[in-house]
C-alpha positions as CSV (number, residue, x, y, z in Angstrom):
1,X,-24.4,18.6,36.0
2,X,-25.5,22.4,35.3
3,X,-23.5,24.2,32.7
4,X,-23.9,27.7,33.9
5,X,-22.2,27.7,37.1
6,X,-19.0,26.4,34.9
7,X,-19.2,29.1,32.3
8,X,-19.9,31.9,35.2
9,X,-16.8,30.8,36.4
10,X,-14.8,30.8,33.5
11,X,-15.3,34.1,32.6
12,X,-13.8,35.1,36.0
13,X,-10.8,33.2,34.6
14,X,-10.6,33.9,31.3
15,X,-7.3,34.9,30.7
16,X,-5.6,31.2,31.6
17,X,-8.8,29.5,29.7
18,X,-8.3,31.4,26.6
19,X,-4.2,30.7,26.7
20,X,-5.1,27.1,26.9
21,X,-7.7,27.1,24.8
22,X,-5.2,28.3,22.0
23,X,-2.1,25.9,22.7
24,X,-4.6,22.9,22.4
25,X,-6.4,24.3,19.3
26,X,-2.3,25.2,18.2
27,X,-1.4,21.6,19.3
28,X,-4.2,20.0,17.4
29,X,-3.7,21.8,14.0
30,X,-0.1,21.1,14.1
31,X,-0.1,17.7,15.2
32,X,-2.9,16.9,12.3
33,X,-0.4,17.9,9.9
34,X,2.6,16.8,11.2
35,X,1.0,13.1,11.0
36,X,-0.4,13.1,7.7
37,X,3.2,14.3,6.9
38,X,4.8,11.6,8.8
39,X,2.6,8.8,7.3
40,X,3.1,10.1,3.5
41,X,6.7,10.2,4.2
42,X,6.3,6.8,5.3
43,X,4.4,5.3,2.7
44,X,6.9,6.7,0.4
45,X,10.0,5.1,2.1
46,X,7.9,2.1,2.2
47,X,6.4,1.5,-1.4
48,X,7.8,-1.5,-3.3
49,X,10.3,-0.2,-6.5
50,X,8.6,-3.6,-8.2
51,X,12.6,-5.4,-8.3
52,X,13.8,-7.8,-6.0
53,X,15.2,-5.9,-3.3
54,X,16.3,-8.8,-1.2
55,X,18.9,-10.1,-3.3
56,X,20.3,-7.0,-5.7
57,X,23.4,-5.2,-5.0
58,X,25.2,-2.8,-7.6
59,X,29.0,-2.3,-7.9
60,X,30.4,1.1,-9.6
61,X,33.8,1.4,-11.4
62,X,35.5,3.8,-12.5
63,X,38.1,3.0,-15.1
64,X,41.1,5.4,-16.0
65,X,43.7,5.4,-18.7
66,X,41.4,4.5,-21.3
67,X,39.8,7.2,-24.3
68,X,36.5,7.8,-24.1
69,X,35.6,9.5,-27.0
70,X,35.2,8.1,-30.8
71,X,33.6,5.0,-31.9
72,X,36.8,3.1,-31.6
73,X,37.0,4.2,-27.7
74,X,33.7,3.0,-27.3
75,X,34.6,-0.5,-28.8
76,X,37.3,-0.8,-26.4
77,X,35.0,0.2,-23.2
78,X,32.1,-2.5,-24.5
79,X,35.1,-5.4,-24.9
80,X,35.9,-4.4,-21.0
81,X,32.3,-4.1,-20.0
82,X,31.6,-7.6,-21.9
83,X,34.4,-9.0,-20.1
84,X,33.5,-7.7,-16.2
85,X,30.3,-9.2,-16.8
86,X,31.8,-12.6,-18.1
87,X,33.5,-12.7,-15.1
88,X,30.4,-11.7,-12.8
89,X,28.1,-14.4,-13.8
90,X,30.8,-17.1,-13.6
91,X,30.8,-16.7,-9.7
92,X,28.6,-19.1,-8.0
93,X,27.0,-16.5,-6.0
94,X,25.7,-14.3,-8.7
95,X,22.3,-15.3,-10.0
96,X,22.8,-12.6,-12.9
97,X,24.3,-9.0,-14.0
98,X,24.2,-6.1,-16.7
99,X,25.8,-3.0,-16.8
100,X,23.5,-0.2,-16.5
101,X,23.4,3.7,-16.0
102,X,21.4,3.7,-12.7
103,X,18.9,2.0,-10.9
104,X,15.5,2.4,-9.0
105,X,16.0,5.0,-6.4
106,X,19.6,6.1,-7.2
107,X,18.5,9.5,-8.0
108,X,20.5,10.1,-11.0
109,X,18.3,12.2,-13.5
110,X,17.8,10.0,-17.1
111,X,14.6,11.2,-17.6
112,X,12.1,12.2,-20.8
113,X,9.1,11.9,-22.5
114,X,8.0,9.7,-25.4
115,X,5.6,11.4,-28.2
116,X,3.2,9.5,-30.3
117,X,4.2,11.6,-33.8
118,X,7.6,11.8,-35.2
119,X,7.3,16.1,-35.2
120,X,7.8,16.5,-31.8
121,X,4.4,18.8,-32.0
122,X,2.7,16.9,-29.0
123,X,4.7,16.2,-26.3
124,X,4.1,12.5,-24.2
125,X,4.5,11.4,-20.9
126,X,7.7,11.7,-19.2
127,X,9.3,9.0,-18.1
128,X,12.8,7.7,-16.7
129,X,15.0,6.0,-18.8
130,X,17.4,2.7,-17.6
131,X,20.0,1.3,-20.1
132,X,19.9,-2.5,-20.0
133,X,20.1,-5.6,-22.0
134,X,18.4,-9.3,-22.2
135,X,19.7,-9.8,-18.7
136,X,18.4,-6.7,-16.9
137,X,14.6,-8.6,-16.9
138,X,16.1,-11.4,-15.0
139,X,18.3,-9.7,-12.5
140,X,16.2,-6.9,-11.2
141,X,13.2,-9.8,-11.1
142,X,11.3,-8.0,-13.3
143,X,7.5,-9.3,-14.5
144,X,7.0,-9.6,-17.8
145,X,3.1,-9.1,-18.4
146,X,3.3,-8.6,-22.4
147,X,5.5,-8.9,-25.2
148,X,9.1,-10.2,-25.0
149,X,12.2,-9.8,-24.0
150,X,15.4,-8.3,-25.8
151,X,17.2,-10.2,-28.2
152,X,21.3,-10.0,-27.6
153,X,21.9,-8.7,-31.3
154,X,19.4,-6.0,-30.8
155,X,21.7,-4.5,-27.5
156,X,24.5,-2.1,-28.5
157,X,26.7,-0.2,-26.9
158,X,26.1,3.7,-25.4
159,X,28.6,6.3,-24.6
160,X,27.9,9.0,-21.9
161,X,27.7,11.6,-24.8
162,X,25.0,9.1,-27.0
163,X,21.1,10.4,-28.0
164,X,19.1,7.7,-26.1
165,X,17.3,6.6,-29.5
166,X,16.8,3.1,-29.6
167,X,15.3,0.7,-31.9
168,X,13.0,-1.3,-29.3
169,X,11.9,-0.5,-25.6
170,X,10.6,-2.6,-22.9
171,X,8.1,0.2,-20.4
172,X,6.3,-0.3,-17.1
173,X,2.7,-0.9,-16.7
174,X,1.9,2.3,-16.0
175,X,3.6,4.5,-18.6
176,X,1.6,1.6,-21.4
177,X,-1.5,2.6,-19.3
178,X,-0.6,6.3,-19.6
179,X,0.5,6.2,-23.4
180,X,-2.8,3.7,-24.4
181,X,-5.3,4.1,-21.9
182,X,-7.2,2.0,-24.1
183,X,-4.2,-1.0,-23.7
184,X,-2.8,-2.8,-26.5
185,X,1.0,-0.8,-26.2
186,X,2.8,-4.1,-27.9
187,X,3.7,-3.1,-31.2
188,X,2.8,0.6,-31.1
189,X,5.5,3.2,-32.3
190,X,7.1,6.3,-30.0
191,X,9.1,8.6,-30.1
192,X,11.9,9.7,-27.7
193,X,11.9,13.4,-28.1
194,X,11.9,15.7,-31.3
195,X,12.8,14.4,-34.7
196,X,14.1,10.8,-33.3
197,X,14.0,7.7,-35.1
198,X,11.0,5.3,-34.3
199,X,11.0,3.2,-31.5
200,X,9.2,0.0,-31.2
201,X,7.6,-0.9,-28.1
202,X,8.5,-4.7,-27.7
203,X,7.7,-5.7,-24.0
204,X,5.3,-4.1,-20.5
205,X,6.6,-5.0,-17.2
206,X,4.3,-4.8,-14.1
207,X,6.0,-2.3,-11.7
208,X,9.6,-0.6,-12.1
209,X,10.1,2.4,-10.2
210,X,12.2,5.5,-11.4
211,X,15.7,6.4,-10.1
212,X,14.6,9.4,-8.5
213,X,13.0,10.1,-5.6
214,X,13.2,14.1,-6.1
215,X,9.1,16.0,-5.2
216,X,9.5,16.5,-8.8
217,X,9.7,13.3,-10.9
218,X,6.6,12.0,-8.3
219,X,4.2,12.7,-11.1
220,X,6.1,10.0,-13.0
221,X,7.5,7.4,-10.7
222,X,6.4,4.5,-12.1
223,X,6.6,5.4,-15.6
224,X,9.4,4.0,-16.9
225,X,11.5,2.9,-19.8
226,X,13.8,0.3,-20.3
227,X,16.4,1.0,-23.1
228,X,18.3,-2.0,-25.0
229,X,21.9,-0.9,-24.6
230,X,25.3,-1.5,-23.1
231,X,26.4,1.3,-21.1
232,X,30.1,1.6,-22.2
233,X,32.1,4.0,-20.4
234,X,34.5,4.8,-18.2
235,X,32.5,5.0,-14.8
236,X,29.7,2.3,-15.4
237,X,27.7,0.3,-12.8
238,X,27.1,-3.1,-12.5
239,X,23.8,-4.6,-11.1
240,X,24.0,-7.8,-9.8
241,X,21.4,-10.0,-8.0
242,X,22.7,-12.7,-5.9
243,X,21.4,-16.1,-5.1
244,X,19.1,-16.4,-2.6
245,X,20.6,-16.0,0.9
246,X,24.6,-15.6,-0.7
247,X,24.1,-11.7,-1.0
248,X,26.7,-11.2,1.7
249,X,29.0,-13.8,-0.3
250,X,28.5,-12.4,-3.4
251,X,29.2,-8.8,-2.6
252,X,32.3,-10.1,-1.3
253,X,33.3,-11.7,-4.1
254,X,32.5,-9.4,-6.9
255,X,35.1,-7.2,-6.5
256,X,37.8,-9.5,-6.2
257,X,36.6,-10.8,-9.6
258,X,36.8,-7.5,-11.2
259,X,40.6,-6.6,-9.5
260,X,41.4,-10.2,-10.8
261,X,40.7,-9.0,-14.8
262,X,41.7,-5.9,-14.4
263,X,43.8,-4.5,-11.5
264,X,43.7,-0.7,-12.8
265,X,40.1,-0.4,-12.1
266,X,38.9,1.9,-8.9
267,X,36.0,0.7,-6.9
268,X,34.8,3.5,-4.4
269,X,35.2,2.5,-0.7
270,X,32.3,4.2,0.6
271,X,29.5,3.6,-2.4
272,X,31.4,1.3,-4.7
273,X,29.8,-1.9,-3.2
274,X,26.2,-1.5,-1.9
275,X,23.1,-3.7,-1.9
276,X,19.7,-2.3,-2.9
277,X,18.9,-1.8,1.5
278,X,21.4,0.7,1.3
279,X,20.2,2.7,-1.8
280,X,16.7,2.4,-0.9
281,X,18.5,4.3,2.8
282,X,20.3,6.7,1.2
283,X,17.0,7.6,-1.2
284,X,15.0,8.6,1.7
285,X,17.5,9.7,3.9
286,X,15.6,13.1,4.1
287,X,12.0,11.8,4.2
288,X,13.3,9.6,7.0
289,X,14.9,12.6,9.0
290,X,11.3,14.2,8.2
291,X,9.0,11.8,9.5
292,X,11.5,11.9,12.6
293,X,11.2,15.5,13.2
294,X,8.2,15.8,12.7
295,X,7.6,13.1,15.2
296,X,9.6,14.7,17.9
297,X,7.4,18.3,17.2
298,X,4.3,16.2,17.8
299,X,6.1,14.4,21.3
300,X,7.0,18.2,22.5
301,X,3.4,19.7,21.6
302,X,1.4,16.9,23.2
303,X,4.0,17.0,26.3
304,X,3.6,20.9,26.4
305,X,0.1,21.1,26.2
306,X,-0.8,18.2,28.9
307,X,1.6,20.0,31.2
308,X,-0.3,23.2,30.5
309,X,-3.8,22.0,31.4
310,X,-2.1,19.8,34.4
311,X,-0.5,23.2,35.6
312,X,-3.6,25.5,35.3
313,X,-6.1,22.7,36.7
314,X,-3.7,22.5,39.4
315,X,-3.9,26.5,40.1
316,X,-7.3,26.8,40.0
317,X,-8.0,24.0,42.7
318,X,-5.1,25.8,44.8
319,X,-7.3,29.2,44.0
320,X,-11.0,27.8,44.8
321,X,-9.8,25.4,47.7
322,X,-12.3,27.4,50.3
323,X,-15.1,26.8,47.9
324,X,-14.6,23.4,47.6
325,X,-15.1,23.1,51.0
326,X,-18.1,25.1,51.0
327,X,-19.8,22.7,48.4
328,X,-17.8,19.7,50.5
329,X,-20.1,21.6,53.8
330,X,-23.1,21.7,51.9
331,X,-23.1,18.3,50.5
332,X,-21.5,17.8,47.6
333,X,-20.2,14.7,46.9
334,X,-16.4,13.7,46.0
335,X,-17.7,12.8,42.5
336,X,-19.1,15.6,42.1
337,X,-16.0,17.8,42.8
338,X,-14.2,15.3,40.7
339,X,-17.1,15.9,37.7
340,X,-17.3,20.0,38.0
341,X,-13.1,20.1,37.1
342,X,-13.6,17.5,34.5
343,X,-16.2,18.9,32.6
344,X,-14.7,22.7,33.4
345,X,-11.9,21.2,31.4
346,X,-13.8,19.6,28.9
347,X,-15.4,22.7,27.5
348,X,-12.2,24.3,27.2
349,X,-11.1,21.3,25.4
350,X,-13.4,21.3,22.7
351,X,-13.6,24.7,22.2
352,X,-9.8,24.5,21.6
353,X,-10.3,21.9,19.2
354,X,-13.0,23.5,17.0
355,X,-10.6,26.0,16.5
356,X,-8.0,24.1,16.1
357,X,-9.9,22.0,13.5
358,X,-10.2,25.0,11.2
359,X,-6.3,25.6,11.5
360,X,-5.4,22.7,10.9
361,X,-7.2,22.8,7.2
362,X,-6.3,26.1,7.4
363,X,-2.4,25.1,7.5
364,X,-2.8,22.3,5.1
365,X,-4.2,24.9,2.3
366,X,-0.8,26.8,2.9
367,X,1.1,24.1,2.4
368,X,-0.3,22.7,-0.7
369,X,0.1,25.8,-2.1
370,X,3.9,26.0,-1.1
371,X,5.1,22.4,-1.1
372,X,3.1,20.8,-3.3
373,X,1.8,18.9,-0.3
374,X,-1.9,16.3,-0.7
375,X,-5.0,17.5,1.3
376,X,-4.6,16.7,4.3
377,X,-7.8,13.9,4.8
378,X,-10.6,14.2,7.6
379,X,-10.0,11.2,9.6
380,X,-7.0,12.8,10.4
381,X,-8.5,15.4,12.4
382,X,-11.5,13.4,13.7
383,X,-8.6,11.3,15.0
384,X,-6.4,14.0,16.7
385,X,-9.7,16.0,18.0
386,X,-10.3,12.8,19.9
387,X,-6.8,12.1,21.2
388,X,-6.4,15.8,22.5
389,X,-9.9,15.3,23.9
390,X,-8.5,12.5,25.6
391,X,-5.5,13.8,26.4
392,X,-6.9,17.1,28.1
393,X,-8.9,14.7,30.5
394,X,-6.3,12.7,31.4
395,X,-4.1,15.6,32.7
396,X,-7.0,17.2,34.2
397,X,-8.0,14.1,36.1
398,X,-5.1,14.2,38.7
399,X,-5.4,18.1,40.1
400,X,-9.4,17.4,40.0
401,X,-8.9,14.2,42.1
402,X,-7.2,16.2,44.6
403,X,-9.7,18.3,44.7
404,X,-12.1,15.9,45.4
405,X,-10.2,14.9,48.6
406,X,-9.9,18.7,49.8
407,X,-12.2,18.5,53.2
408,X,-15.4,20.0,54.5
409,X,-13.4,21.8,57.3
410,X,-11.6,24.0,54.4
411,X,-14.5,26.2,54.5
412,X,-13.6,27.8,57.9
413,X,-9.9,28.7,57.0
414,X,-9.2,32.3,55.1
């Protein structure tokens, strides 16, 4: 098929092949971004925290009438805590429990950074601390790939208003890889911020995630430090992994275990009780309502722009029906009517999409610049050049099939 006649007559028309020109390369360079947005929001909602999910639930108290202030106060909390989690373990749906100060994807900010000199002079990778004690390894499901555990005379008890400046630490994989590149982190001594007391690096565990999800702590996700201590206040949560299939059961029956030792306690009706399928929901609420609107954007665009070719193919073969029939009179073929619209349509198409393939990077520089977001990748424009390609076809193909059909006897009408 010529190319010529096509482009003569698009420049007779090139108001409504400019406009949809534009909304498809518009379409394109949105849509491109919107997906890569939607799948990194996914990936992130999806990642493994590196615990056992399946069966872990936490419970949060909150205890009044007690002093929290003092070493003696403190005592008191610990001899409460010590007894909860007496009471926790002895029910035959709980696998295990500690007390801790949050978990993986609670988004509660314990975060610093360990240094390799005692001076404070050159600061170390940042990472997210957890309070926990020679249980925590067993009821998260932790891996340990190096070193040992905590002993239970090396666990002691931390207030609210305590320096986190323990003896030992147990990290993840990754912050060993990030503090020794070379490996070897068993045995090695840190430092947990300026002028603290040496810390000991006793065990490595292969994947812990941090307990916030917030754009900035990404750097440091996985980097992560496991502190041997109590938490003994007044609000302290409990993290306790069920048997296998008694999760249910077991959060159940926690709290009636706590009211029975102490009936003084407050357990919160909305968040008191929640398994880890609920934190991991409420974690990435917003990256969930993202992926979602920017799935609904994409929806409207593609709907938009496929009603805009359908509509203008559809004018133009109300506009040239006379020289349809002309061609029809002078032999042309149904599949050739059918061919002229469909490639008419298809240079459009791709002109839009050229362009649109240089917004689309375009847009993606802007927003790495203001959100911080990754480049966007190739395939995901090779991918959306193709479905728009596709997509421009398929809603030219209908007013170009009726086209086809107009008859030779159109000629002779005005």
């Amino acid at each position: 098929m010529a190319i010529t006649p096509i482009i003569v007559a698009l420049r007779r028309h090139k108001a409504g092949a400019l406009l949809i020109g534009l909304q498809i390369a518009l379409t394109l360079a949105i849509v491109c971004n919107a997906l890569f947005i939607i799948t990194t929001r996914i990936e992130r909602i999806g990642r493994p925290t590196g615990i056992d999910e399946a069966n872990l639930f936490k419970v949060s108290v909150q205890r009044g009438g007690l002093p929290s202030d003092g070493e003696a106060a403190k005592a008191r909390l610990d001899a409460d805590v010590r007894t909860d989690l007496a009471a926790i373990r002895a029910l035959p749906d709980v696998a295990d429990a500690y007390v801790t100060n949050t978990l993986p994807l609670a988004n509660s900010n314990w975060t610093g950074w360990l240094g390799q000199t005692p001076d404070g002079d050159k600061v170390g990778p940042s990472t997210a601390f957890f309070l926990g004690d020679e249980h925590t390894l067993a009821t998260l499901g932790l891996h340990l790939v190096e070193g040992r555990n905590f002993r239970p005379e090396e666990v002691l008890p931390h207030s609210l208003r305590d320096r986190v400046a323990p003896a030992q630490l147990i990290i993840s994989k990754a912050l060993a890889q990030k503090l020794y590149p070379d490996g070897d982190a068993i045995g090695k001594t840190v430092y947990v911020g300026p002028s603290a007391p040496p810390t000991r690096i006793i065990g490595v565990v292969d994947r812990l995630q941090s307990s916030t999800v917030q754009a900035w702590a990404e750097s440091f996700a996985w980097q992560t430090s496991i502190v041997p201590a109590r938490f003994s206040f007044t609000y302290r949560t409990y993290a306790i992994r069920a048997r296998p299939g008694r999760l249910d059961a077991a959060m159940k029956a926690v709290p009636d275990a706590l009211y029975a030792v102490d009936p003084q306690r407050v357990i919160p009706e909305d968040d008191g009780v929640l398994s880890f399928a609920g934190i991991r929901a409420r974690a990435y609420r917003a990256d969930r309502g993202m992926a979602i609107l920017m799935g609904a954007v994409c929806v409207i665009l593609l709907t938009v722009t496929a009603a805009g070719v359908v509509g203008l193919s559809s004018f133009w073969v109300g506009q040239r029906r006379r020289q349809i029939g002309i061609r029809r009179a002078l032999g042309a073929t149904r599949r050739n009517i059918l061919n002229y619209f469909l490639a008419e349509n298809a240079l459009i198409t791709v002109g839009g999409v050229l362009v649109g393939a240089l917004m689309a990077f375009a847009i993606n520089a802007w927003l790495m610049v203001q959100f911080e977001l990754a480049r966007l990748s190739v395939n995901y424009v090779l991918a959306g050049i193709v479905a728009l390609i596709v997509l421009g076809q398929a809603s030219a193909f209908a007013p170009a099939l009726r086209a086809s059909h107009i008859p030779p006897v159109e000629a002779t009408r005005s």
